[in-house]
C-alpha positions as CSV (number, residue, x, y, z in Angstrom):
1,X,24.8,5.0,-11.7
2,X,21.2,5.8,-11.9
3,X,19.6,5.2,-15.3
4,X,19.0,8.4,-17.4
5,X,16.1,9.6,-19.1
6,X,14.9,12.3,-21.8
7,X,12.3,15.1,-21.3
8,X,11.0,18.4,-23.2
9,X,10.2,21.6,-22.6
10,X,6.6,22.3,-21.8
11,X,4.8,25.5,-23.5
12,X,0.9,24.2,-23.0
13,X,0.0,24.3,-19.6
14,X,-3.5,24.3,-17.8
15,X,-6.4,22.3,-19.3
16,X,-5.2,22.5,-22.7
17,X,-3.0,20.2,-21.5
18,X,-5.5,17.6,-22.3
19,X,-4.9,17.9,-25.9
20,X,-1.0,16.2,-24.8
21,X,-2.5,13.5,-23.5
22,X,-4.8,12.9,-26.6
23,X,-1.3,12.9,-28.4
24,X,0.2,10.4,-26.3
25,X,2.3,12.9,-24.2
26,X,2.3,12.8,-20.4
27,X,2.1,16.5,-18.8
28,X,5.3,16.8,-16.0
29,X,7.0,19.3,-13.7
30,X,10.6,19.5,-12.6
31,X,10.8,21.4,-9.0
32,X,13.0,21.3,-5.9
33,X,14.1,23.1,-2.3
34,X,14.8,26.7,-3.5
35,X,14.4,26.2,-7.6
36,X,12.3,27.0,-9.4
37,X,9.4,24.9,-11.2
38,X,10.1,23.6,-15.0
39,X,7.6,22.5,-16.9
40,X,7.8,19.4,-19.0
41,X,6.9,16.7,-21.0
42,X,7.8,13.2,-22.3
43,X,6.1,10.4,-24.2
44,X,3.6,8.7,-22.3
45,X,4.5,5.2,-23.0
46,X,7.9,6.2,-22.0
47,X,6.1,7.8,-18.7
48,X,4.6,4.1,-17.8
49,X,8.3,2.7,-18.2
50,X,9.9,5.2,-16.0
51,X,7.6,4.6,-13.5
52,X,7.4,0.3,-13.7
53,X,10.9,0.5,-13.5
54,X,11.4,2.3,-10.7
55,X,8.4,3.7,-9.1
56,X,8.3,6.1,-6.7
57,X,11.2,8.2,-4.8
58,X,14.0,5.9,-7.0
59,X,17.1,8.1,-8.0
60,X,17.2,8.9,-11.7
61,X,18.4,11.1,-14.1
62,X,16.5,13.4,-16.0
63,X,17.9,15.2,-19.3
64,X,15.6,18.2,-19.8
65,X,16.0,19.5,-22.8
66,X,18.6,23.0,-23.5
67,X,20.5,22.4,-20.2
68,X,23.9,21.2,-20.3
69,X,23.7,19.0,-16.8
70,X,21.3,16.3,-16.2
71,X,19.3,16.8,-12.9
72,X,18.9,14.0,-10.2
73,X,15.1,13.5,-9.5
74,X,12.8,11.3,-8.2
75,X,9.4,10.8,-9.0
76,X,7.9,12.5,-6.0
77,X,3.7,11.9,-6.6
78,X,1.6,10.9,-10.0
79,X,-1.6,11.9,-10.6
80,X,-4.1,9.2,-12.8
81,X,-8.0,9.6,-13.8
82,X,-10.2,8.8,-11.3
83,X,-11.9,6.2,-13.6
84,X,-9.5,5.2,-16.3
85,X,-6.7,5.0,-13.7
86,X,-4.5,6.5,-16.9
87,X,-1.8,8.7,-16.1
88,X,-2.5,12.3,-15.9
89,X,0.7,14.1,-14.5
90,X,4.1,13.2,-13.3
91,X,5.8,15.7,-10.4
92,X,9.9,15.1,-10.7
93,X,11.5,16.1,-7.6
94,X,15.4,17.7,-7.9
95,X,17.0,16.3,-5.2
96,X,20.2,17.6,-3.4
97,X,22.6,14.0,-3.1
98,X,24.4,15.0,-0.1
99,X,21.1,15.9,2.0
100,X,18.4,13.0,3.6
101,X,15.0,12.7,2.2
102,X,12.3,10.9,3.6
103,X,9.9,8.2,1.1
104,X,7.1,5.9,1.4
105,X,8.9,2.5,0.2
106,X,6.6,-0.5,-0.9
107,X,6.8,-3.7,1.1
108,X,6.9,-6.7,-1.1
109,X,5.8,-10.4,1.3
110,X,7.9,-13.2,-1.0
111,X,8.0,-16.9,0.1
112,X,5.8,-19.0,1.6
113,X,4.2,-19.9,5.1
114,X,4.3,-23.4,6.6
115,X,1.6,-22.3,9.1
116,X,-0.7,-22.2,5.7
117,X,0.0,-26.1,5.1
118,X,-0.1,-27.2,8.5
119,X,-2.9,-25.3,9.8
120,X,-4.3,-24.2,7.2
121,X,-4.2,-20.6,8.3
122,X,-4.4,-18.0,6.5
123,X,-2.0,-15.0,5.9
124,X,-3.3,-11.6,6.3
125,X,-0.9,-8.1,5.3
126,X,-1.3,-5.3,7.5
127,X,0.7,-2.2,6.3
128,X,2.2,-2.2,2.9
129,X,4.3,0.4,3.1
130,X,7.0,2.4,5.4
131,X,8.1,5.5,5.8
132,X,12.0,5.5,5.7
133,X,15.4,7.9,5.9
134,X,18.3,8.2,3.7
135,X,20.1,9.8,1.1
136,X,18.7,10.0,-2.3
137,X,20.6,7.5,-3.6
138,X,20.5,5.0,-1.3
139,X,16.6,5.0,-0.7
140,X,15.1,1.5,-2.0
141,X,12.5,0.8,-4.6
142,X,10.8,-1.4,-2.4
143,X,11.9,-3.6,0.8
144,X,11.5,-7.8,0.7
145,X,10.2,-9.6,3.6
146,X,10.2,-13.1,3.4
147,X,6.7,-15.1,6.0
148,X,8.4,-18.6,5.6
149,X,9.5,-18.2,9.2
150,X,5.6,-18.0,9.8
151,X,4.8,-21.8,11.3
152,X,2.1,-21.0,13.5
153,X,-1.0,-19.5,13.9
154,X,-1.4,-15.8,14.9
155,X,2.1,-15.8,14.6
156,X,3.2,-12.4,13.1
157,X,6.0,-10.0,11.6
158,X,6.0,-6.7,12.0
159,X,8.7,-3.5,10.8
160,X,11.3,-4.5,13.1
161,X,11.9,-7.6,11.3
162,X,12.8,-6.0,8.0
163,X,16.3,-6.2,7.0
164,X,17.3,-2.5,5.7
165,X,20.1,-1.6,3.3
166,X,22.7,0.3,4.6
167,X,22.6,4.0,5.0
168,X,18.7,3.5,5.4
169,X,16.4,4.5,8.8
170,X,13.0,3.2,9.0
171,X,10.6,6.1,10.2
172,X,8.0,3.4,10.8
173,X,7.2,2.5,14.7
174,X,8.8,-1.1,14.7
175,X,5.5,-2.9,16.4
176,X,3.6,-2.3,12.7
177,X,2.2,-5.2,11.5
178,X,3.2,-6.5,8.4
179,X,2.1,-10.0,8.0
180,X,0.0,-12.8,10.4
181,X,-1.7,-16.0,10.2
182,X,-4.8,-15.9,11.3
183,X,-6.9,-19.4,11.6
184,X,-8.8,-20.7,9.1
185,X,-11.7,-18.7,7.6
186,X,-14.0,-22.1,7.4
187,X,-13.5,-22.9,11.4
188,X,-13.7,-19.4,12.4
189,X,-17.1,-19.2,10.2
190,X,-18.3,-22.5,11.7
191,X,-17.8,-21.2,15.2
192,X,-19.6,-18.2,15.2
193,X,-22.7,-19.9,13.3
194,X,-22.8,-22.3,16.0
195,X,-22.8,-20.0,18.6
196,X,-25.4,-17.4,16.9
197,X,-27.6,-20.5,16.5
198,X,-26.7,-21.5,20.0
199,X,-27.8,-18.1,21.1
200,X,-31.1,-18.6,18.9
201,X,-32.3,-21.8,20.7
202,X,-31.4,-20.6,23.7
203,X,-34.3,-17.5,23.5
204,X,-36.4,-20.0,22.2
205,X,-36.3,-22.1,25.2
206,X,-37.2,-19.3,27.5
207,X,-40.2,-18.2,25.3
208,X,-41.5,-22.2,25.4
209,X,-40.9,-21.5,29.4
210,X,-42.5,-18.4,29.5
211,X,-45.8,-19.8,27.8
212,X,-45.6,-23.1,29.4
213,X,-45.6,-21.0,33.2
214,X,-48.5,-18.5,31.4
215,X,-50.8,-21.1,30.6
216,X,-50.1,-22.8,34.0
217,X,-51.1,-19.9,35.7
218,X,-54.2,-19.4,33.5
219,X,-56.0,-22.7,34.4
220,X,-55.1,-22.2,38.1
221,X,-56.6,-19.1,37.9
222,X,-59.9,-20.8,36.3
223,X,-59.6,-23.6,39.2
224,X,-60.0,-20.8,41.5
C-alpha cells in the first residue's frame, strides 16, 4: 500500500508565495487528466522527506485537507533556486490506477568491476536514466544494474541488460549505454603526449632539412 501523506489548502498564491517559504512551508499543486488544479501546501521539511523517500513518479497518497478520499499522486516535476538548489515548488500529479503512465526512472550502477583491478580501467556511466511504461503503481523508484560482470576493457552494458519488474516496458532504445571500461586515463594520457611530441620533432627535423638544403644552395650559388 503506498505510504500516505498530509497536505493543506493553499490561499496565497503568486509571488507572495515567497513569504511560505520564509515560514518553512513548501508551495504545491494537485492536478490531473480532466480535474482540475488544487492548490497546496505542506511543511517543507516534510517536502524534502517525501521526495528522499521516494522521488520522482513513485505512487503515494496524498490527504488534502476537507476531502473525504485520499488521492493517488505522484510527484510529477520540482522546481528548486537556481543558486541555493532549495526547493521552491512541488507539482503532485493525480493519477488514474488502472491507466499506464510513462516516467523517467533513475539508474543506480551497484557492485564492482574486475576489469578496474585487472586493468586498471576505468568505468565510465553513460545515460542515467530511462524512460519506462506501466501502471502507476507498479512504476519503480529507481532500476539496479550491477558492472561486476565488467572484466574487460571497453567492455560495456547498455538498457537491454536491465532486469525490469513485472508489469514494466522500458521506452529506452536497448543499445543505450549505461556503463563501460574504458583504459586507463594514465596510458591513454601517456600515448597521446608521445605522439604530440612525436609529431613536434618530426617538423623540427624538416625545418633542420630545409635550412641545411638553403644554406647548401647559398654557397653553390657564391661558387658560381
Amino acid at each position: 500500500m503506498p505510504d500516505r501523506y498530509s497536505v493543506t489548502t493553499r490561499s496565497v498564491l503568486g509571488k507572495s508565495t515567497k513569504h511560505l517559504r520564509w515560514d518553512g512551508i513548501l508551495p504545491a499543486n494537485v492536478y490531473g487528466r480532466g480535474l482540475e488544479s488544487v492548490a497546496v501546501q505542506l511543511p517543507y521539511r516534510g517536502a524534502e522527506a517525501i521526495l528522499a523517500e521516494h522521488g520522482l513518479n513513485s505512487l503515494i497518497e496524498l490527504e488534502i485537507e476537507g476531502e473525504s478520499e485520499e488521492r493517488p499522486v505522484v510527484i510529477r516535476s520540482v522546481q528548486r533556486h537556481p543558486l541555493t538548489r532549495e526547493l521552491q515548488h512541488f507539482d503532485f500529479y493525480q493519477v488514474d490506477l488502472t491507466r499506464e503512465m510513462q516516467a523517467m526512472v533513475p539508474v543506480t550502477l551497484t557492485g564492482e568491476a574486475p576489469a578496474v583491478h585487472t586493468y586498471q580501467g576505468v568505468v565510465i556511466t553513460g545515460s542515467d536514466r530511462i524512460s519506462v511504461q506501466a501502471l502507476p503503481a507498479d512504476i519503480p523508484s529507481h532500476l539496479e544494474l550491477s558492472i561486476d560482470g565488467l572484466e574487460e576493457i571497453d567492455q560495456q552494458l547498455t538498457v537491454a541488460d536491465l532486469d525490469l519488474p513485472g508489469g514494466v516496458t522500458v521506452l529506452t532504445e536497448p543499445e543505450i549505454m549505461l556503463a563501460r571500461v574504458q583504459p586507463p586515463r594514465k596510458i591513454e594520457d601517456a600515448v597521446e603526449e608521445a605522439e604530440l611530441l612525436e609529431g613536434e620533432e618530426g617538423e623540427l627535423a624538416e625545418g633542420e632539412e630545409g635550412e641545411e638544403g638553403a644554406a647548401e644552395d647559398s654557397s653553390d650559388g657564391a661558387d658560381d
